[in-house]
C-alpha positions in Angstrom: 0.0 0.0 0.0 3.1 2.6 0.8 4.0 1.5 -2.2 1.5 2.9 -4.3 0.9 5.9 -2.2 4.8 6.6 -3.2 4.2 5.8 -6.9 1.3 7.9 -7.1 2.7 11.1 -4.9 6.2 10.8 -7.7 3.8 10.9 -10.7 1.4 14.0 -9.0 4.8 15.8 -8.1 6.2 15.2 -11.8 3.6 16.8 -13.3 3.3 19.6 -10.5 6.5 20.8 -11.8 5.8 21.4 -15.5 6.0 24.6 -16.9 3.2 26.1 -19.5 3.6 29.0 -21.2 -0.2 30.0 -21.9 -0.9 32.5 -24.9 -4.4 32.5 -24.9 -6.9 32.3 -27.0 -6.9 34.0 -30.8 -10.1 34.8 -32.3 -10.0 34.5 -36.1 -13.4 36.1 -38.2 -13.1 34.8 -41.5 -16.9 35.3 -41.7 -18.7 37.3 -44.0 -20.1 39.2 -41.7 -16.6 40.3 -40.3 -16.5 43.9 -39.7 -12.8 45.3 -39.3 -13.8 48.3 -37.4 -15.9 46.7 -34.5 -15.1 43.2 -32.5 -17.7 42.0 -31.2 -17.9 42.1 -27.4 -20.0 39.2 -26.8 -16.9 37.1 -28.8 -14.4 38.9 -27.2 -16.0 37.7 -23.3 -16.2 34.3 -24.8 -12.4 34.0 -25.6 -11.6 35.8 -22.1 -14.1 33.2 -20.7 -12.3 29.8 -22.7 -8.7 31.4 -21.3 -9.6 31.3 -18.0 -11.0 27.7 -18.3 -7.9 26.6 -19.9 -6.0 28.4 -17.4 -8.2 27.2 -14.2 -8.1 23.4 -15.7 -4.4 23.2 -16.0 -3.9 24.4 -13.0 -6.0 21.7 -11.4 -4.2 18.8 -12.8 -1.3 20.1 -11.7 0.5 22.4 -14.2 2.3 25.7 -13.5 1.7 28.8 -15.6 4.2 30.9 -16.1 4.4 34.7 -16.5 4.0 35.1 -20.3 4.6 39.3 -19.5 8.1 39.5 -19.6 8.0 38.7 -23.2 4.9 41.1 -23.8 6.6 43.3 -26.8 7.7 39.7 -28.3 4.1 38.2 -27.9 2.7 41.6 -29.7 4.4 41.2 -32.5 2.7 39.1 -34.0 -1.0 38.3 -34.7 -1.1 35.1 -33.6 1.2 33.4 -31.7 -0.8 29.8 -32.6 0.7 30.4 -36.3 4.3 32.1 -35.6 6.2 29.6 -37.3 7.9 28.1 -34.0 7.8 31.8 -31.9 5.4 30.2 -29.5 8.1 27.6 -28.5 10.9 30.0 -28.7 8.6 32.5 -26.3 7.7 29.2 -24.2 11.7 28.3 -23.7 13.2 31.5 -22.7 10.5 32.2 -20.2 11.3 28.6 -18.8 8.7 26.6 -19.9 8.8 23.3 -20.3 5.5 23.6 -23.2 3.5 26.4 -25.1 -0.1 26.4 -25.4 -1.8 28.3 -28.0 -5.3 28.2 -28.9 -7.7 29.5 -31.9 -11.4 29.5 -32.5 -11.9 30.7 -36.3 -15.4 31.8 -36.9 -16.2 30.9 -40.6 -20.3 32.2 -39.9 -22.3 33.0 -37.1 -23.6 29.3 -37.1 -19.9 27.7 -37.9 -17.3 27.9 -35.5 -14.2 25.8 -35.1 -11.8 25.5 -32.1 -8.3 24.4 -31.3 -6.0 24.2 -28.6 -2.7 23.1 -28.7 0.6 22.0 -26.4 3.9 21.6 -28.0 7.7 21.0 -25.9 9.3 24.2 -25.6 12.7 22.8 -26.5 11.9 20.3 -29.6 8.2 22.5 -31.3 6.6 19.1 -31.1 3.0 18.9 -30.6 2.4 17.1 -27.7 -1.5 17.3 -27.2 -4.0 19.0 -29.2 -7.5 19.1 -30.2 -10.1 20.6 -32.7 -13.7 20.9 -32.8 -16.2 21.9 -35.3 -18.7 23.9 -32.9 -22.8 24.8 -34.2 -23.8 28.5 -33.1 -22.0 31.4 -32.1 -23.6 31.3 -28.0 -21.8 31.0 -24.7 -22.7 27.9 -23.8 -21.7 26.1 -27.4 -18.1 28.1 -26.9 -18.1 26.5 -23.6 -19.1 23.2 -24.6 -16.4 23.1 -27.2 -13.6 23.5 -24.9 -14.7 21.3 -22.3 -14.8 18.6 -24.6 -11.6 19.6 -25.7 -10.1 19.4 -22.5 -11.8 16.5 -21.3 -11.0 14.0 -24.6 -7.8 15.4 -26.3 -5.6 16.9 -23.4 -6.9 15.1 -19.9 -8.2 11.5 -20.9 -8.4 9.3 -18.2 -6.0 6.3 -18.8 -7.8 3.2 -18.7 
């Protein structure tokens, strides 16, 4: 039984010392309906909202997430740091991460909507987990529902 208690606390305290580098979430309107003078405020809750359950469920299995600040006029260079060509990792390293996580949602209409998170090693740019989803309807609770199951089947599946 100490045993396994042992195993178990090495494998929590592992993964308790990780290192994410979280860049949010990017909102991409390649809808019709795009507007370049206004953002919608509605969308723009709805990405603050998928951040902070990203952020909140790493954190609860384990992860730490580190300062992304110090690298501010680095990050704001570019538009998206999910499609940098490797500056995500780079970012990810020289903070001390040990990953980066980047995630999108594009929004092709206001009934089409597709989501994407992934974690790649800081040192090597290899995708380590990721997901997408094709979400129906532009609401709070579909956003949410997209990124749970996200979480819950891509990045924390229970092993069976």
């Amino acid at each position: 039984m100490r045993l396994i208690i042992l195993a178990l606390l090495a494998a929590t305290g592992a993964q308790a010392q990780e290192k994410v580098a979280f860049f949010g979430m990017t909102l991409l309107d390649t809808s019709l309906q795009m507007n370049t003078s206004d953002t919608n405020p509605d969308e723009l809750a709805r990405i603050a909202t998928l951040e902070a359950m990203v952020a909140d469920r790493f954190t609860q299995e384990g992860y730490v997430l580190v300062d992304i600040e110090p690298a501010r006029d680095q990050i704001d260079r570019v538009a998206n740091v999910a499609k940098c060509y490797g500056c995500d990792t780079r970012i990810a390293a020289d903070l001390g991460a040990d990953y980066a996580l980047v995630g999108e949602v594009q929004k092709v209409s206001d009934l089409i909507l597709a989501m994407n998170l992934q974690l790649r090693d800081a040192d090597t740019g290899e995708m380590v987990k990721g997901g997408v989803v094709d979400i129906r309807g532009n609401t709070d609770d579909s956003w949410q529902r997209g990124m749970r199951y996200i979480l819950k089947n891509r990045f924390f599946v229970a092993e069976e």
